[in-house]
Structures are given as C-alpha cells and as structure tokens.
N, C-alpha and C positions, 0 to 999 in steps of 0.2 A: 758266751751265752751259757755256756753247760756251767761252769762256776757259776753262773747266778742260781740257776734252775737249784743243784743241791745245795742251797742255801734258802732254799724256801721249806718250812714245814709242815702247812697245810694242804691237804689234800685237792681241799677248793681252788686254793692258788697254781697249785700245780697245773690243773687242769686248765684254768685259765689262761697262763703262761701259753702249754700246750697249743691252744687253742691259737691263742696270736700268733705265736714260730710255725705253726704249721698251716693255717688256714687263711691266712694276712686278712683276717677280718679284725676290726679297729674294735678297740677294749670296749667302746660303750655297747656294741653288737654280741660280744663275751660276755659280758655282766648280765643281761636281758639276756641272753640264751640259758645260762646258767639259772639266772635267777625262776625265770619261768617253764625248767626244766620239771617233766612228769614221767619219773618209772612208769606210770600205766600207758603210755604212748608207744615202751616198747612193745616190738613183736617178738614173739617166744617162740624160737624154729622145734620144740622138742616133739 
C-alpha cells in the first residue's frame, strides 16, 4: 500500500486514498465528502 500511495502526485488523491486506508469509508463517501468540502466550516482555536 505505501508503494502505491508515493506514487500518487496529487494532493487531492492523497487525501483521498488517506481517507479510504484509514477511515474504511467506501470511495463514493470520499469523493462527496471532498467534493462538498468548505474551509468556512472549520473552527479556528486561535
């Protein structure tokens, strides 16, 4: 699995990937979460 991973070079796929190996949520749930992600959603502890 880690030969795959550094063989990906987008940022987005990384994260992707990420998302699958570590959260066993199924790619179409990855793509919609990504896809419909919003910076203003986060919280800013500063």
């Amino acid at each position: 699995m880690l030969n795959a991973y550094r063989k990906i070079k987008k940022e987005e796929t990384k994260m992707i990937f990420k998302l699958l190996a570590f959260s066993e949520i199924r790619i179409v749930e990855a793509s919609a979460l990504v896809s419909n992600f919003e910076d203003s959603n986060l919280l800013n502890d500063k």
